[in-house]
N, C-alpha and C positions, 0 to 999 in steps of 0.2 A: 885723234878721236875725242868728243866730245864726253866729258862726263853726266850721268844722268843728273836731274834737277836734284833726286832723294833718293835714295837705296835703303825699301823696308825688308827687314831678320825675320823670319818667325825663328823659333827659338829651339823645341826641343827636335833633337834629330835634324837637324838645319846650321844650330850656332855651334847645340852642344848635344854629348851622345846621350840625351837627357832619354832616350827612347830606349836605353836598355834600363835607365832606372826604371821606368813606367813598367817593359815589360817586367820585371823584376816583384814587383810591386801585385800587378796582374795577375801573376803566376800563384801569388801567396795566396790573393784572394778566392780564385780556384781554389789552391792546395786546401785552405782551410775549410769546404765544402766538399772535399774528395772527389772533385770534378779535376780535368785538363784544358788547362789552356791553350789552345792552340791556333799555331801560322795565321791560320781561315781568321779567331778571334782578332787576332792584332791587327792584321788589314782592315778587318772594320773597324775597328776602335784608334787606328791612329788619326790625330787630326780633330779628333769629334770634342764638341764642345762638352763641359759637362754635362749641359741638359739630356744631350743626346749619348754621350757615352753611360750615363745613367739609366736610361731608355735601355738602352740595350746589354746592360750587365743584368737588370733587372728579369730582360726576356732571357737570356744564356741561363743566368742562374737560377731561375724558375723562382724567383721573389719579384712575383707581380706588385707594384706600389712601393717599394725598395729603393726607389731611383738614387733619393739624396740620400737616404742613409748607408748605401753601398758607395758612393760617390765621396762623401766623407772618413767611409774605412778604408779605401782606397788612397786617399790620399794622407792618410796617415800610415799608410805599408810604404806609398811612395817618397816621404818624406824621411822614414827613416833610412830605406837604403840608399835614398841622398848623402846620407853621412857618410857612407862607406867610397865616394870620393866621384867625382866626372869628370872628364876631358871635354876639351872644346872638339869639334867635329874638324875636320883635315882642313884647314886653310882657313879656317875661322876667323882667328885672332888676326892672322897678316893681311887678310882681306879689308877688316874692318878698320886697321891702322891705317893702310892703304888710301883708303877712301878718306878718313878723317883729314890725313897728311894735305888729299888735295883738297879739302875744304868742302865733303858733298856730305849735307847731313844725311843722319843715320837714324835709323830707328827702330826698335826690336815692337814686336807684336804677336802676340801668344796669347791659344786658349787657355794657358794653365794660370793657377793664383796666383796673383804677385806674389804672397811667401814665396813660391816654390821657384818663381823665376828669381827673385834677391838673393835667394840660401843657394841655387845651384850657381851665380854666377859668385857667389861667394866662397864658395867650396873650388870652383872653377880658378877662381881667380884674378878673373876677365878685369875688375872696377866696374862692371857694367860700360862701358864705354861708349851709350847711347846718347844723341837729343830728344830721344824721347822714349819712353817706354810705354804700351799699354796693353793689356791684360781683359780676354774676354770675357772679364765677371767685372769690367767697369764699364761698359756699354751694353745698349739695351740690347743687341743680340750679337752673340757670337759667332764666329766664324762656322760655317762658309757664309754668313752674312755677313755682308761688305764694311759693317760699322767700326772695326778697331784700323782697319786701313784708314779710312775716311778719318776717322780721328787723329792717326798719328799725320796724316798729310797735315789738318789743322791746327796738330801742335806742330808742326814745323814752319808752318806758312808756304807751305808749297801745295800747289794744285793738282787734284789728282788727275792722271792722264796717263800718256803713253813715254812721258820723259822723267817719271818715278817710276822705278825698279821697285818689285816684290820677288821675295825669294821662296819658297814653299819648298815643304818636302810631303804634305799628303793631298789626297783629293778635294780635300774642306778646304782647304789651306788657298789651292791652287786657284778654287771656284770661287772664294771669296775676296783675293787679289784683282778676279777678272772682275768679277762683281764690282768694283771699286775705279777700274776703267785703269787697269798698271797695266804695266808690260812686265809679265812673269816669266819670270826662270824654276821650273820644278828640277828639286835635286833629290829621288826618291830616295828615302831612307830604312825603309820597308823590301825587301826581297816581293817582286811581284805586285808592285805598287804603279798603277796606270797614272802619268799624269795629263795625261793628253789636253787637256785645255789649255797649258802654256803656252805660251809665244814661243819658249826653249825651254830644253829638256836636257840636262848634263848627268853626270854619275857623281864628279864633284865640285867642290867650292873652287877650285886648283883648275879645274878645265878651261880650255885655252876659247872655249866659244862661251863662257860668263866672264873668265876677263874683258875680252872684246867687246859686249853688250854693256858694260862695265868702267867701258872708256879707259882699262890697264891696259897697256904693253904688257906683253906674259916673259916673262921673266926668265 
């Protein structure tokens, strides 16, 4: 089996279980309004860009024009219970050595701040072990716009197509991969999370139809 040309990460809920930090984080911001967070919230909010996750804390929590200043307390809830420690997501680590061992660059791409991707891969433990990393607050639009893909193909030198791999775990994630012209893998990380635009749809990093896409022998 041939290896893909590049294999793009998105990151939280994908690399690492960074999506129970977020709800975590969620949760507080609710609690601190005496509102509830809830399932129905997370499915919309996983995946979403700031802009838009802004957008829509602002409609929940009934603070119309709120967008960045709720999007910055938010990310100060989610930063701190980043401290309290993350795991990489099942097959993470041994996927991404995997791939490095046979020489197909890698690349992570995420709507979250780079702080948040350095400090969780740091807490993690990972080294980051990217050729490239990029972050949807360093491109003119984030995902599900196609631009942080399109970017890390051109930091890697590889052309985007159907022989770079993107990996996704929500809706934004998945539509902006396609947008980008990859051949996607959704691996939902959300309970009740539709990814139907993929190309393939697995449960996990571990499954034996993303190694194959994947150019592994499943082990």
């Amino acid at each position: 089996m041939a290896y893909p040309e590049a294999v793009l990460f998105d990151n939280d809920g994908l690399l690492l279980d960074t999506e129970a930090v977020w709800s975590r984080g969620e949760m507080k911001l609710f609690e601190r309004r005496g509102m509830e967070f809830t399932i129905d919230h997370k499915r919309s909010l996983v995946g979403s860009s700031a802009k838009i996750a802004g957008q829509k804390l602002a409609r929940y929590l009934g603070e119309p024009g709120k967008d960045e200043e709720l999007m910055d307390e938010l990310n100060d809830l989610v930063l701190e219970e980043l401290e309290g420690g993350v795991d990489a997501m099942v097959g993470a680590r041994e996927l991404v050595d995997l791939l490095r061992l046979a020489g197909v660059p890698v690349a992570l791409v995420s709507n979250s701040p780079r702080e948040f991707i350095e400090k969780s891969h740091e807490i993690a433990g990972t080294g980051l072990p990217f050729d490239a990393v990029v972050s949807g607050h360093e491109v003119a639009e984030a995902k599900p716009a196609p631009d942080a893909y399109l970017e890390a193909c051109r930091q890697l030198e590889v052309e985007p197509g159907k022989r770079v791999v993107g990996l996704e775990d929500s809706p934004s994630g998945v539509t902006a991969a396609v947008a980008a012209g990859l051949f996607v893998i959704g691996i939902p990380s959300v309970p009740g999370i539709e990814l139907d635009q993929a190309d393939l749809v697995a449960t996990t990093l571990e499954d034996e139809a993303v190694l194959h896409a994947l150019g592994i022998e499943s082990r």
